[in-house]
N, C-alpha and C positions, 0 to 999 in steps of 0.2 A: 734240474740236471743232476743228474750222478755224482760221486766222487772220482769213480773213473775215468768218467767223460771230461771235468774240471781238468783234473790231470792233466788228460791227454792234450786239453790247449794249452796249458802250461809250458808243457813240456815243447809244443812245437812253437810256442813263442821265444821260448828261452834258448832253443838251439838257432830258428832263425833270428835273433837277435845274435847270438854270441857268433854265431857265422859273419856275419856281418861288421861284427867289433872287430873282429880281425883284421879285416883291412885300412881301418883307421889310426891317425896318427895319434900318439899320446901326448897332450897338451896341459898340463898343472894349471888350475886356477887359481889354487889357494890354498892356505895353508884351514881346515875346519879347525882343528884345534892346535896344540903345542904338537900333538902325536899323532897327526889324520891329514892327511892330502884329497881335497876336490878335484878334479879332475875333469877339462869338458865331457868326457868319455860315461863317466858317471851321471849323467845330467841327459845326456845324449839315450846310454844305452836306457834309463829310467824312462822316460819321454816314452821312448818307442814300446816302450812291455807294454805303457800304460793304454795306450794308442791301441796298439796292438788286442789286450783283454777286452776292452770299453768294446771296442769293434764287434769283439765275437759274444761277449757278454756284459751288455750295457745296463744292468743293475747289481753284477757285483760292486760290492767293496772292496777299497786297497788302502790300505798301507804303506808307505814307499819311505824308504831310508830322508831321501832329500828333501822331499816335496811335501809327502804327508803323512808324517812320523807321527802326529798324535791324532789319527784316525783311530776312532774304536773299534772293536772288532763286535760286528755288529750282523747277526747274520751269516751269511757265505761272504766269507774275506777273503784275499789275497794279498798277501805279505811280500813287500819285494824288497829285494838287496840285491841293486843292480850289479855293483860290480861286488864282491868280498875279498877283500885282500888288495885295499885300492892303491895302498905304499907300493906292496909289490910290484904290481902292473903298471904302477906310475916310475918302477924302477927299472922296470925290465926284467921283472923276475917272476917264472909261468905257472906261480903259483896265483892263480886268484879263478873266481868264476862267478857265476850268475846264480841265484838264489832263490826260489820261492817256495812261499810253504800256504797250503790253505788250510782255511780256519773255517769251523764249522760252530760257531759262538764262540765261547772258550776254549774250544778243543782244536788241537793243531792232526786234521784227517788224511791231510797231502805233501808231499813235498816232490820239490823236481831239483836239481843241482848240476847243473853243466858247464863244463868246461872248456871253454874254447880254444884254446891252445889244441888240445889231444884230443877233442870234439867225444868225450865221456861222459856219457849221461848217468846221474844218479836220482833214485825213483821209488816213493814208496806211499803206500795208500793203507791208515787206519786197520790191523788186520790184517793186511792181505802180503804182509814182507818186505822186504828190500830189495831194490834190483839194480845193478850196473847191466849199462847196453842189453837190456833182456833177458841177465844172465841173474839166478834169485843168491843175493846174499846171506850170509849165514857165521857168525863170528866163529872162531875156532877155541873154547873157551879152557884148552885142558893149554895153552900157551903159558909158561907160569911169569909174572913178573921177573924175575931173575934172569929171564930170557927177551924178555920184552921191553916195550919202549914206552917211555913216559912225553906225553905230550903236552906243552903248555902255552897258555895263550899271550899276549901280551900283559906285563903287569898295569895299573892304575893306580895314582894317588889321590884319583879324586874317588873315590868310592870308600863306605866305613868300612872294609875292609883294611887296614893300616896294611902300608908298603912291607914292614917289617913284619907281620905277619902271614902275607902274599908267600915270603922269602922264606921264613919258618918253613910251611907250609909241604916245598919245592924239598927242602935241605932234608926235611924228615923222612919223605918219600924215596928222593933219588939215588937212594944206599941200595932200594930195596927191586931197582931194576936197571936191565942191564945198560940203557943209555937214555937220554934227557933230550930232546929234540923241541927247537920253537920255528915252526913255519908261518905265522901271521896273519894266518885265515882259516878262519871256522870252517869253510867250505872244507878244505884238506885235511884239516886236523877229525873231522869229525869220519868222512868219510876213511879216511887211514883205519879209523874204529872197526869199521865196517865190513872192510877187510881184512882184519885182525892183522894189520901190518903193525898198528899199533895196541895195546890193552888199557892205558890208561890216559884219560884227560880230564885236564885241569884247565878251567876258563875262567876268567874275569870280563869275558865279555858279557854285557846284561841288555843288551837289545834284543828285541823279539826277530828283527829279520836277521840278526847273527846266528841265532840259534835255534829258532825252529825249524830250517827246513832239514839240518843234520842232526839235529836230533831226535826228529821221527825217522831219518832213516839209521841212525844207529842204534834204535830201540827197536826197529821191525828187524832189522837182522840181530838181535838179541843182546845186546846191550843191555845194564842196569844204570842207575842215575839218583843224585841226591846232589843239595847241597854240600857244603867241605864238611860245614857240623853235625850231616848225618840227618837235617832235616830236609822237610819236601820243599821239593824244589816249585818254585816260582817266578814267571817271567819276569824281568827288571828287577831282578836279584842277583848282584856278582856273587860269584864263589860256587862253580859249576863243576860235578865230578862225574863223568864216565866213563865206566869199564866194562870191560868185556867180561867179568866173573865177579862173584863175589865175592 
C-alpha cells in the first residue's frame, strides 16, 4: 500500500472516530502523572483507531500513547495520540484533537491531525505539502518576529533540561516578538505554524506521538526545525524549535 492510500485511512479513521467523541461524556480516570489527566475518553477513542486500522490493515504496526508506547517502529507504523491536549478536553476547553502520524522505519512519511470540535482536517504526505480541508498550506515567511507570536509548550522538571533554563530560554526570546502564547497541545500549536498564525515554537514535549504528526505538517508547509542548541533534532529529545524562517 501507498503513502497515500495509508493516509487516506487514517484520515477517515480519525474523523470518524473524532465525530463520534463528540457525543460522549467526559469522565477523568486518573491523574497519569502530577501534570496529565487520563480520561475514559482517551482509552475509549485509542481502542476504536486501533480497531478501526487492524480492520483495514491487519499487519500494520502501531504505536499508541496508552496502550503501546514502546512499540518500535518497525516497518509501516502507525503512531497514535488519541486524544492531544487531554487537560484541555478534560476541562472543557476546544483545544485538543486526534493525532496520527506514519512511519515508514525511521522516517515519519504521513500525518493526519483532526479536530473535532471544528471538524478541521490537517494533512500531509512526505513531499508532497501540507493541506487543511484540501486547501495546500504554505507558511508566510517574510512575517517578522516583532509582529508575530511565540509559541510554547508546557514546561518539565523531569527532563535534563533544568526548569531554570526552560525559563531563560522563554525570557531571551520573548523581547524579540510581539506576544507569548501557551495553548497545551501540540496538535494547535504546531498547526498555528502552519498557518503562519504563529512563527515560532518552543516544545518540551519529547514523545513521538506528540510531535510527529505536526511536525511533518509544519515542515511540508515550510517550516525549519532543530533543537534549542541548534542541534539535530531527534525523537525523545526535549527542547524542540520551530519556525517559520530562519
Amino acid at each position: 500500500m501507498n503513502y497515500c492510500a495509508m493516509v487516506d485511512i487514517m484520515e477517515q479513521v480519525a474523523r470518524e472516530t473524532g465525530e463520534a467523541l463528540r457525543s460522549r461524556s467526559v469522565r477523568v480516570m486518573e491523574h497519569k502523572s502530577k501534570n496529565d489527566l487520563l480520561t475514559e475518553n482517551d482509552l475509549w477513542t485509542e481502542d476504536r483507531i486501533i480497531r478501526q486500522l487492524r480492520d483495514r490493515c491487519p499487519d500494520i504496526n502501531i504505536i499508541s500513547e496508552e496502550n503501546n508506547p514502546d512499540s518500535p517502529l518497525n516497518g509501516m507504523t502507525v503512531v497514535v495520540d488519541p486524544i492531544d491536549g487531554t487537560c484541555n478536553y478534560a476541562a472543557g476547553i476546544d483545544l485538543y484533537g486526534i493525532q496520527l502520524a506514519l512511519f515508514d522505519q525511521q522516517t515519519c512519511v504521513g500525518a493526519i491531525i483532526y479536530f473535532p470540535t471544528s471538524g478541521d482536517t490537517y494533512r500531509a504526505i512526505k513531499g508532497e505539502g501540507a493541506y487543511k480541508n484540501g486547501n495546500r498550506l504554505q507558511v508566510n515567511s517574510d512575517i517578522s518576529n516583532s509582529d508575530g507570536i511565540l509559541l510554547i509548550s508546557d514546561y518539565y522538571d523531569n527532563i535534563h533540561i533544568p526548569m531554570d533554563k526552560q525559563f531563560d530560554l522563554v525570557k531571551s526570546l520573548q523581547g524579540k516578538f510581539l506576544k507569548t502564547r501557551h495553548f497545551g497541545a501540540a496538535c494547535v500549536d504546531f498547526v498555528m505554524l502552519a498557518e503562519s498564525k504563529a512563527q515560532m515554537y518552543i516544545t518540551y514535549y519529547h514523545k513521538i506521538w506528540d510531535i510527529a504528526p505536526g511536525l511533518l505538517i509544519a515542515t511540508e508547509a515550510g517550516c525549519e526545525y532543530s533543537m534549542v542548541d541548534g542541534s539535530r533534532f531527534e525523537y525523545g529529545k526535549p527542547g524542540l524549535v520551530v519556525r517559520s524562517k530562519k
